[in-house]
C-alpha positions in Angstrom: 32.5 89.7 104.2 32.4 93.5 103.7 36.5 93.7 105.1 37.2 91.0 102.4 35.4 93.6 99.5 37.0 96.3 101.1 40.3 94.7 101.0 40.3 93.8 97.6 38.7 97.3 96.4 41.7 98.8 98.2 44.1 96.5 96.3 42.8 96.9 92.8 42.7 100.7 93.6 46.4 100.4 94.5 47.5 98.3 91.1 45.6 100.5 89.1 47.4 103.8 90.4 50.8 101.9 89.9 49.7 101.3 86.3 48.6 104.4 85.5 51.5 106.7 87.3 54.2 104.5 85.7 52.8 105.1 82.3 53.2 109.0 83.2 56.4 109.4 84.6 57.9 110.5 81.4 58.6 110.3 77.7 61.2 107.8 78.0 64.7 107.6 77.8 66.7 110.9 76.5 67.5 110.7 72.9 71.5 111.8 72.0 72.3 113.6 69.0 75.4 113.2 67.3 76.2 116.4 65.2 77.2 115.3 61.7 79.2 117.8 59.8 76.8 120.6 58.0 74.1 120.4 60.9 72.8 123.7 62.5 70.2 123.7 65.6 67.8 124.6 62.9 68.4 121.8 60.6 67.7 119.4 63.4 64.9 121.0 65.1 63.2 121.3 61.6 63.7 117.1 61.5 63.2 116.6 65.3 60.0 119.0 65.9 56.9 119.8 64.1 56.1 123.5 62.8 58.1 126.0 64.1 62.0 125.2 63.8 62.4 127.8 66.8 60.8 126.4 69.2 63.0 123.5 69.0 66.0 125.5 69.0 65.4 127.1 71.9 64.4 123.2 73.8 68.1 122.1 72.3 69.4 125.5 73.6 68.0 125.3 76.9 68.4 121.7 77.0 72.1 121.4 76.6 73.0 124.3 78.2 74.3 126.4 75.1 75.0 130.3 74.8 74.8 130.5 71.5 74.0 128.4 68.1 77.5 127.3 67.7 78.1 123.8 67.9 80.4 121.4 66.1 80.9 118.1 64.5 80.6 114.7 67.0 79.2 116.9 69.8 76.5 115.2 71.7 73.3 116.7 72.1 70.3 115.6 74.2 67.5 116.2 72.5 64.4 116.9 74.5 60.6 115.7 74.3 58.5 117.7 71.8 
């Protein structure tokens, strides 16, 4: 009897940490950016991210591997998690 309680303690214990680490593992898939002609890092970090606009710069910066703020119409950009 108590191998039985243990058994099934041990298995809801087990389905319970699959549940919750799978709803961890991330934000989801990565989001692409198309840049549109007239778009700046700024301009879409201030849609993309609350307050600051450069703080998202910097995640689109750091993100896509970028030097600089240069970018250019139909580039792809991954934009990051806020």
């Amino acid at each position: 009897m108590f191998g039985r309680i243990l058994l099934i303690a041990l298995v809801a214990t087990f389905l319970a940490w699959t549940v919750l680490t799978r709803a961890v593992d991330g934000a989801g898939p990565a989001q692409v950016y198309i840049v549109k002609p007239g778009d700046t890092l700024w301009s879409i970090a201030a849609t993309r991210y609350a307050g600051d606009p450069r703080e998202g710069v910097w995640k689109l910066q750091q993100r896509n591997h970028l030097a600089g703020t240069t970018i250019s119409p139909g580039q792809r950009l991954v934009v990051p998690a806020s």
